[in-house]
N, CA, C and O atoms as a Tinker XYZ file with bonds, in Angstrom:
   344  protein
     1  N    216.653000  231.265000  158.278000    73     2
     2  CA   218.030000  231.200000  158.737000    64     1     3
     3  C    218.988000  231.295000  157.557000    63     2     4     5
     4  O    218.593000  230.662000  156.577000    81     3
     5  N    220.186000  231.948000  157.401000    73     3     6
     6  CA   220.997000  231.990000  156.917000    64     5     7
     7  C    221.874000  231.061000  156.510000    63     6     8     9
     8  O    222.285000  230.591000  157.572000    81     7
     9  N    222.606000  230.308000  155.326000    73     7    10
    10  CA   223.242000  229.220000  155.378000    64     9    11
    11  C    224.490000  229.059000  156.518000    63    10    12    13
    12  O    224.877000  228.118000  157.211000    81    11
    13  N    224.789000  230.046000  156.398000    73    11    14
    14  CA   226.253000  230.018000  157.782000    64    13    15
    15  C    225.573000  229.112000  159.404000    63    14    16    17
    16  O    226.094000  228.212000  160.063000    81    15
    17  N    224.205000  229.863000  159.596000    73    15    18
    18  CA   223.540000  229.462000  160.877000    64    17    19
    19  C    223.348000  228.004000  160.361000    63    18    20    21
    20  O    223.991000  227.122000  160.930000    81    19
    21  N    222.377000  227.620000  159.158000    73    19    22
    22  CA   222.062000  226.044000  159.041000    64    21    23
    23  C    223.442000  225.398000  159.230000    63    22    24    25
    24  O    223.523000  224.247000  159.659000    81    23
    25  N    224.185000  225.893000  159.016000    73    23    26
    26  CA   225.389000  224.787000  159.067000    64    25    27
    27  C    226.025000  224.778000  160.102000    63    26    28    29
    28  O    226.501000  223.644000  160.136000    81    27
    29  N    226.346000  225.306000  160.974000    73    27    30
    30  CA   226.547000  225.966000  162.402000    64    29    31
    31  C    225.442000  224.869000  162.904000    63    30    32    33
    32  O    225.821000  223.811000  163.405000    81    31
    33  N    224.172000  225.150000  162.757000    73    31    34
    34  CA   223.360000  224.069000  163.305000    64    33    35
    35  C    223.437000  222.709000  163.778000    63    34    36    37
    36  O    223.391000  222.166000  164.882000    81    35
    37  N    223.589000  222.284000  162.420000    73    35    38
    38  CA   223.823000  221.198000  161.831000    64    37    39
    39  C    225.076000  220.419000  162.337000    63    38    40    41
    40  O    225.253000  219.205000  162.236000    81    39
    41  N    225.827000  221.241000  162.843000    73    39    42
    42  CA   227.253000  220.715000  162.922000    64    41    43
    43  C    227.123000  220.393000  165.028000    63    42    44    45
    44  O    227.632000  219.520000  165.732000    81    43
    45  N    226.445000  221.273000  165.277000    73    43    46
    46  CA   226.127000  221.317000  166.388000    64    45    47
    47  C    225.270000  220.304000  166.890000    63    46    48    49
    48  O    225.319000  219.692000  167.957000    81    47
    49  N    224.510000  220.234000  165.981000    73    47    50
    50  CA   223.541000  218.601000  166.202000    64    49    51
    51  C    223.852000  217.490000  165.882000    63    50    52    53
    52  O    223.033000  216.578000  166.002000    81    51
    53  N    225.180000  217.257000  165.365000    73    51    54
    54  CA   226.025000  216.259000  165.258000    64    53    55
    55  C    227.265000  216.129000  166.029000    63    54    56    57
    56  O    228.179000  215.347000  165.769000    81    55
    57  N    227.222000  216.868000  166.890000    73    55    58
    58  CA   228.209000  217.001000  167.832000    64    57    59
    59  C    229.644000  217.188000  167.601000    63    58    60    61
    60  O    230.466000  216.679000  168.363000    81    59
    61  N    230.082000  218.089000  166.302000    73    59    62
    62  CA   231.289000  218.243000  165.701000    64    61    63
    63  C    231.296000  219.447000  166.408000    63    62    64    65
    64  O    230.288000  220.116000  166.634000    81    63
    65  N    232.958000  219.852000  166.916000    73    63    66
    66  CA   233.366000  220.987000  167.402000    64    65    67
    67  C    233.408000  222.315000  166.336000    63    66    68    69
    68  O    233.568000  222.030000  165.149000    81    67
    69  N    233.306000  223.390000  166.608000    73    67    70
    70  CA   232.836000  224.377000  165.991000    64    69    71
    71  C    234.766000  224.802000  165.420000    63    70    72    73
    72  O    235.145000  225.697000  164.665000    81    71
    73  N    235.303000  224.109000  165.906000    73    71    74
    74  CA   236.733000  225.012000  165.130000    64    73    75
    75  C    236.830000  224.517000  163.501000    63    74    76    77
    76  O    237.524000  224.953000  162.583000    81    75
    77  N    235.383000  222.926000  163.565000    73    75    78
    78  CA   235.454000  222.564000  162.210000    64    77    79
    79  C    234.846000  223.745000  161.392000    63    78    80    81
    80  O    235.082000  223.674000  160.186000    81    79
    81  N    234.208000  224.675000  161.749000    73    79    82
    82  CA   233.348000  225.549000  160.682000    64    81    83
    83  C    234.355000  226.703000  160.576000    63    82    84    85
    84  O    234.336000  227.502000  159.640000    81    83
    85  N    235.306000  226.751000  161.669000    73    83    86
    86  CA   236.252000  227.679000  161.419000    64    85    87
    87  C    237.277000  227.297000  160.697000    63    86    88    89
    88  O    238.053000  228.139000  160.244000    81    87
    89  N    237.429000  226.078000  160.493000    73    87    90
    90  CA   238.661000  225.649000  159.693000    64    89    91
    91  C    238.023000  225.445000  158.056000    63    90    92    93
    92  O    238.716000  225.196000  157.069000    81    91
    93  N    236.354000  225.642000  158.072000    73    91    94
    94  CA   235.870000  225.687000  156.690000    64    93    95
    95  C    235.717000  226.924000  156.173000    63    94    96    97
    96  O    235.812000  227.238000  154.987000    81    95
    97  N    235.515000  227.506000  156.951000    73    95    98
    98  CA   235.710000  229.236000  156.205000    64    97    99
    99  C    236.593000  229.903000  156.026000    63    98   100   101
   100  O    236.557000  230.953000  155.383000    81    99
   101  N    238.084000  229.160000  156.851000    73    99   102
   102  CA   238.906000  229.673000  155.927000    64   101   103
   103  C    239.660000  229.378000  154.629000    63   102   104   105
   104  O    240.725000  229.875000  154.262000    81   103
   105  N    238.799000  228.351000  153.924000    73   103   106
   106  CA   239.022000  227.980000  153.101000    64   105   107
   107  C    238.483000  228.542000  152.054000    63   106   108   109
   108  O    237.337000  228.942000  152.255000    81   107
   109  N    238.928000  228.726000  150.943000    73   107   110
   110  CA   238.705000  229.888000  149.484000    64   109   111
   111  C    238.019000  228.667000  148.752000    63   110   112   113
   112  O    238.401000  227.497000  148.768000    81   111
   113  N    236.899000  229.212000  148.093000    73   111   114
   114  CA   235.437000  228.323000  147.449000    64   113   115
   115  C    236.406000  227.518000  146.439000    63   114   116   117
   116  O    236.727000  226.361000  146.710000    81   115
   117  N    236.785000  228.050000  145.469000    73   115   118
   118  CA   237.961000  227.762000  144.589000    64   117   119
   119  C    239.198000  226.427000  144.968000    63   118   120   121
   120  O    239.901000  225.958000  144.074000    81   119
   121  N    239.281000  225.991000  146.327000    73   119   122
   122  CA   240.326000  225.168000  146.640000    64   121   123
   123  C    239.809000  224.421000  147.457000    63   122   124   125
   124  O    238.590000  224.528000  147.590000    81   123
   125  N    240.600000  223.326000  148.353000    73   123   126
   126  CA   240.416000  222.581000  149.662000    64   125   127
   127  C    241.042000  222.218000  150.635000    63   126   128   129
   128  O    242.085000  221.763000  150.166000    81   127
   129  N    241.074000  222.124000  151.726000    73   127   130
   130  CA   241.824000  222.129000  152.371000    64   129   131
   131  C    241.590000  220.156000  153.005000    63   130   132   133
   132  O    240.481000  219.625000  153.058000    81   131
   133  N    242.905000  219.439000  153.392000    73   131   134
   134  CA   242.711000  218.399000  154.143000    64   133   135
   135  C    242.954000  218.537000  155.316000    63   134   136   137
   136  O    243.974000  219.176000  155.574000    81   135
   137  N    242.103000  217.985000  156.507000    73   135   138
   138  CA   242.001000  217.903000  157.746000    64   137   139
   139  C    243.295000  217.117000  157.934000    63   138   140   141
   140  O    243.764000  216.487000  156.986000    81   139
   141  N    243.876000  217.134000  159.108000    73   139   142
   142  CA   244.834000  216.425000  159.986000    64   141   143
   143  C    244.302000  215.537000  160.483000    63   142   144   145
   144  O    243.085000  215.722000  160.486000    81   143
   145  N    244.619000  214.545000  160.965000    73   143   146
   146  CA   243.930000  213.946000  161.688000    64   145   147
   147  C    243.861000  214.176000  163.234000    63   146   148   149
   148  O    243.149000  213.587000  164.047000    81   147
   149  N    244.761000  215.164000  163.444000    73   147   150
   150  CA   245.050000  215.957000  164.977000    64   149   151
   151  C    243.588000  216.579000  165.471000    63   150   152   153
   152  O    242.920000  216.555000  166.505000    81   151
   153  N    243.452000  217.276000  163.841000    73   151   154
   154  CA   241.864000  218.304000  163.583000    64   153   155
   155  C    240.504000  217.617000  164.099000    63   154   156   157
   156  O    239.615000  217.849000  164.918000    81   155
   157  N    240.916000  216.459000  162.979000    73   155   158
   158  CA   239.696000  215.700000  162.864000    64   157   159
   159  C    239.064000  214.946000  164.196000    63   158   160   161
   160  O    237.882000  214.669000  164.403000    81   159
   161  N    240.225000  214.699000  165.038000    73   159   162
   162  CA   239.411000  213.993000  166.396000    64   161   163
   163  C    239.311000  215.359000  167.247000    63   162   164   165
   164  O    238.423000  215.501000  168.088000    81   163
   165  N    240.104000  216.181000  167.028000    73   163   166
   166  CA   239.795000  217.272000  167.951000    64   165   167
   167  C    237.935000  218.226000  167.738000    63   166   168   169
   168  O    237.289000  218.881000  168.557000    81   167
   169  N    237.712000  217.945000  166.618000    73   167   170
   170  CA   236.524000  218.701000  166.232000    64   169   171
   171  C    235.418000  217.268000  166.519000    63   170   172   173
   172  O    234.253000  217.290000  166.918000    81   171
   173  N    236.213000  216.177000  166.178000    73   171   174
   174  CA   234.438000  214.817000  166.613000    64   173   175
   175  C    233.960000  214.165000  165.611000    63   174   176   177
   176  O    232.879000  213.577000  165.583000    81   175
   177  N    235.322000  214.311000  164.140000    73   175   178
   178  CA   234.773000  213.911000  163.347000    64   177   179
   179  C    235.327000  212.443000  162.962000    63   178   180   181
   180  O    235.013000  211.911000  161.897000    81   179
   181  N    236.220000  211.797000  163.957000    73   179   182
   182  CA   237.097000  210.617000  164.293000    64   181   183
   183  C    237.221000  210.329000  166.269000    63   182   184   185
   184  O    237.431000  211.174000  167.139000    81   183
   185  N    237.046000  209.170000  166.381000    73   183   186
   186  CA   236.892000  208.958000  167.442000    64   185   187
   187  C    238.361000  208.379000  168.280000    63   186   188   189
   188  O    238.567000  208.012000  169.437000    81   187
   189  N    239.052000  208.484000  167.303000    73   187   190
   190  CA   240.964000  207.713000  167.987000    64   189   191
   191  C    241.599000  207.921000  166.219000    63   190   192   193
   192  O    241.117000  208.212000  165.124000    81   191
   193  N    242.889000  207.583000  166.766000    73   191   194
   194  CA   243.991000  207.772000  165.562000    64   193   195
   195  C    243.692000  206.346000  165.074000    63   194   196   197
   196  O    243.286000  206.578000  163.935000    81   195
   197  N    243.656000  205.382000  165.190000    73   195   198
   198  CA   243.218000  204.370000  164.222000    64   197   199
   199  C    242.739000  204.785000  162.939000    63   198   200   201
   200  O    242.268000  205.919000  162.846000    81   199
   201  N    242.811000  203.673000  161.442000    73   199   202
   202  CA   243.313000  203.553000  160.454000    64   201   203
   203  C    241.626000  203.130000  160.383000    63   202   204   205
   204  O    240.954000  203.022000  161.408000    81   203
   205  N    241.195000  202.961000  159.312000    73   203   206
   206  CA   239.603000  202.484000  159.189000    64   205   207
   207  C    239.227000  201.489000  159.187000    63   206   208   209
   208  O    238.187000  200.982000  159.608000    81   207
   209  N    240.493000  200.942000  158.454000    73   207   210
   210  CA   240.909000  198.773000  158.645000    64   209   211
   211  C    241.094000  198.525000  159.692000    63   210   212   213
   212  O    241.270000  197.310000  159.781000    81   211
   213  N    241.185000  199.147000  160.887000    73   211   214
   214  CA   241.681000  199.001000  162.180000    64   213   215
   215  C    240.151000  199.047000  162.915000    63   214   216   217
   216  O    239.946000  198.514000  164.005000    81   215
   217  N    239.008000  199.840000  162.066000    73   215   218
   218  CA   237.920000  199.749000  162.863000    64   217   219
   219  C    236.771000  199.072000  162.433000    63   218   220   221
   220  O    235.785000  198.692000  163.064000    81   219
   221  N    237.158000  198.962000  160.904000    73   219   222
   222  CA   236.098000  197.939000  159.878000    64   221   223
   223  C    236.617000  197.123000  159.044000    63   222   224   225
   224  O    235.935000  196.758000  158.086000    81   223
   225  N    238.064000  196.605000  159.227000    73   223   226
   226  CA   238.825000  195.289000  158.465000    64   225   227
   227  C    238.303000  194.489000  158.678000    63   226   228   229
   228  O    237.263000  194.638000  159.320000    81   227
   229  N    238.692000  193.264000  158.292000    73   227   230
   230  CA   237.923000  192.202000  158.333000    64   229   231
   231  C    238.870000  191.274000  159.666000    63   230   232   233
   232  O    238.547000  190.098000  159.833000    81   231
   233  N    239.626000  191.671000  160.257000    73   231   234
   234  CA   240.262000  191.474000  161.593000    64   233   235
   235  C    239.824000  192.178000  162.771000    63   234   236   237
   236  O    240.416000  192.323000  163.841000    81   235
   237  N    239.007000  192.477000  162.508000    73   235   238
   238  CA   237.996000  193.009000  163.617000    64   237   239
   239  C    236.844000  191.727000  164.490000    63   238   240   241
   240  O    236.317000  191.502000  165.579000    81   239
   241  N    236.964000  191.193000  163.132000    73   239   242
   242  CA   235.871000  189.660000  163.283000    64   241   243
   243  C    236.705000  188.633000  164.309000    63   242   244   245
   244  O    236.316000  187.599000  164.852000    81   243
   245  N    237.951000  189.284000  164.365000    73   243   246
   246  CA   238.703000  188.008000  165.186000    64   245   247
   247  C    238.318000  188.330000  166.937000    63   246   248   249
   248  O    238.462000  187.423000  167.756000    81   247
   249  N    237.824000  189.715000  167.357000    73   247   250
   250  CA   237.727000  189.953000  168.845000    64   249   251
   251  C    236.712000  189.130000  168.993000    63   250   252   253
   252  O    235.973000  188.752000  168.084000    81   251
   253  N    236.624000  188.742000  170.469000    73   251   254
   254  CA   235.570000  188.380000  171.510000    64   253   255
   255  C    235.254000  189.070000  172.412000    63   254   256   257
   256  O    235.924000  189.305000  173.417000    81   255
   257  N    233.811000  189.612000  172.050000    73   255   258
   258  CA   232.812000  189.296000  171.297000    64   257   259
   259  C    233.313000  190.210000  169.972000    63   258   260   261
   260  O    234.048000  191.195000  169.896000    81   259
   261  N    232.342000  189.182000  168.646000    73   259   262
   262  CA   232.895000  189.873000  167.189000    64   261   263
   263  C    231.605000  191.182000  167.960000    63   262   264   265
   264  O    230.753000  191.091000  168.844000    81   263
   265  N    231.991000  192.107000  167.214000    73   263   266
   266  CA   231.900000  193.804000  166.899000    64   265   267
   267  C    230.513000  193.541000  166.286000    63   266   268   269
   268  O    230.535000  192.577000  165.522000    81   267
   269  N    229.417000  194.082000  166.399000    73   267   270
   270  CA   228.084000  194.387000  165.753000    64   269   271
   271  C    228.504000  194.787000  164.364000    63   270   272   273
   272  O    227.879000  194.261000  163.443000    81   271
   273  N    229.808000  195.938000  163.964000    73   271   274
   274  CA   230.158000  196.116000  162.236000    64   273   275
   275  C    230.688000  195.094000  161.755000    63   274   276   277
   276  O    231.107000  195.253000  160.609000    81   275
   277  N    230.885000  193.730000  162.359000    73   275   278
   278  CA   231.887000  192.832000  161.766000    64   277   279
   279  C    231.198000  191.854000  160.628000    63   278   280   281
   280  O    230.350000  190.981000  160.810000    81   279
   281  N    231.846000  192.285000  159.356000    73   279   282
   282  CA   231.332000  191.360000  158.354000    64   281   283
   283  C    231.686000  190.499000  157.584000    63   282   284   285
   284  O    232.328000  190.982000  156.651000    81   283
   285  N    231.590000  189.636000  157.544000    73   283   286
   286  CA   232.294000  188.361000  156.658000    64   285   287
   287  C    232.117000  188.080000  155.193000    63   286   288   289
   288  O    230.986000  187.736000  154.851000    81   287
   289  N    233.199000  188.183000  154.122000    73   287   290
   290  CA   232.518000  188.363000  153.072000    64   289   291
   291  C    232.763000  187.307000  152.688000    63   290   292   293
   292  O    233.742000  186.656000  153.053000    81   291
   293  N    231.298000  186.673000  151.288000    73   291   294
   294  CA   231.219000  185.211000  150.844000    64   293   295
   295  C    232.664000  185.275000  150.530000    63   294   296   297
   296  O    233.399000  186.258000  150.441000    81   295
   297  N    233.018000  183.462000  150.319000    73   295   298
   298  CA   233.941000  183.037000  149.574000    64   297   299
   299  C    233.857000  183.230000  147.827000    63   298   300   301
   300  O    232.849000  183.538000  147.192000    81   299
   301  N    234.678000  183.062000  147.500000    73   299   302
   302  CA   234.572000  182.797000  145.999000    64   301   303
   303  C    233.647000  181.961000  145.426000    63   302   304   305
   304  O    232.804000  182.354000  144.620000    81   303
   305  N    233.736000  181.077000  145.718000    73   303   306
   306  CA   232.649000  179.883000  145.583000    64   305   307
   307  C    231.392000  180.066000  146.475000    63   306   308   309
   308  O    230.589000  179.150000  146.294000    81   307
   309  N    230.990000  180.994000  147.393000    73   307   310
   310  CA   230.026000  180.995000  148.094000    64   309   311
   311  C    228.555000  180.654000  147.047000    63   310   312   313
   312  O    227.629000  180.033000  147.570000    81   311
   313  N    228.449000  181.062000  145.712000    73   311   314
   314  CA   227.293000  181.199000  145.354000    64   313   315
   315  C    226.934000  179.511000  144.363000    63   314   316   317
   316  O    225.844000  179.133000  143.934000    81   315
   317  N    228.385000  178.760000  144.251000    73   315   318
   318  CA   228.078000  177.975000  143.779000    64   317   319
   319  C    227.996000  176.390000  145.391000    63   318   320   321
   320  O    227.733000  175.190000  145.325000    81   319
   321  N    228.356000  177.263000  146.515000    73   319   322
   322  CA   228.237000  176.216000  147.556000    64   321   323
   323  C    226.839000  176.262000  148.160000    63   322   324   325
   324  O    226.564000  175.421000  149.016000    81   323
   325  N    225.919000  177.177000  147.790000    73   323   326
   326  CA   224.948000  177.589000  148.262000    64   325   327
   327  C    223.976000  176.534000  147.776000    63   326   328   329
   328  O    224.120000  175.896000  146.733000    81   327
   329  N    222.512000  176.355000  149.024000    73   327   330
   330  CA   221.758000  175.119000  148.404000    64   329   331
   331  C    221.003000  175.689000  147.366000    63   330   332   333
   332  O    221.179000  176.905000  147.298000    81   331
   333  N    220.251000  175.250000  146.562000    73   331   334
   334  CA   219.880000  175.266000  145.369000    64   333   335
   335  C    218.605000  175.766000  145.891000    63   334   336   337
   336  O    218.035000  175.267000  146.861000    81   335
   337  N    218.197000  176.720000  145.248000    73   335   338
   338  CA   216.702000  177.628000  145.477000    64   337   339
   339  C    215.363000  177.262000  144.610000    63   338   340   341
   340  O    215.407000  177.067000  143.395000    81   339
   341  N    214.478000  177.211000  145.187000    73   339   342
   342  CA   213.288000  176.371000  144.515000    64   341   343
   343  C    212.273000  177.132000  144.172000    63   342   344
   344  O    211.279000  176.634000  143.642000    81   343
């Protein structure tokens, strides 16, 4: 297969819309182009206009039920509150 097809593939088996491979080829090897975010949910590569802190901040931990990504990071002192390892 040709690289154009592997990636075509690829993009297809990840369920990204194909206007993303059209919006990559028209881009010159030499430069880059940034997605919109209009683009980006329209092709599958964002799931809503939300902000990323909006989907993995640490105020995410506040819903009920907390979120399966929700992570709490130690305190400052976490490693000196910790019991003593033997």
């Amino acid at each position: 297969l040709g690289m154009e097809k592997q990636v075509r593939t690829y993009l297809e088996d990840m369920a990204i819309g194909s206007d993303l491979f059209a919006a990559m080829q028209s881009v010159l090897y030499s430069s880059h182009r940034q997605l919109e975010p209009e683009m980006m949910l329209k092709v599958g590569l964002t799931t809503g206009p939300q902000s990323v802190d909006a989907l993995t901040g640490a105020t995410i931990c506040a819903a009920t039920p907390k979120p399966e990504n929700c992570r709490v990071a130690p305190s400052p002192n976490a490693q000196a509150e910790a019991p003593a390892r033997l």
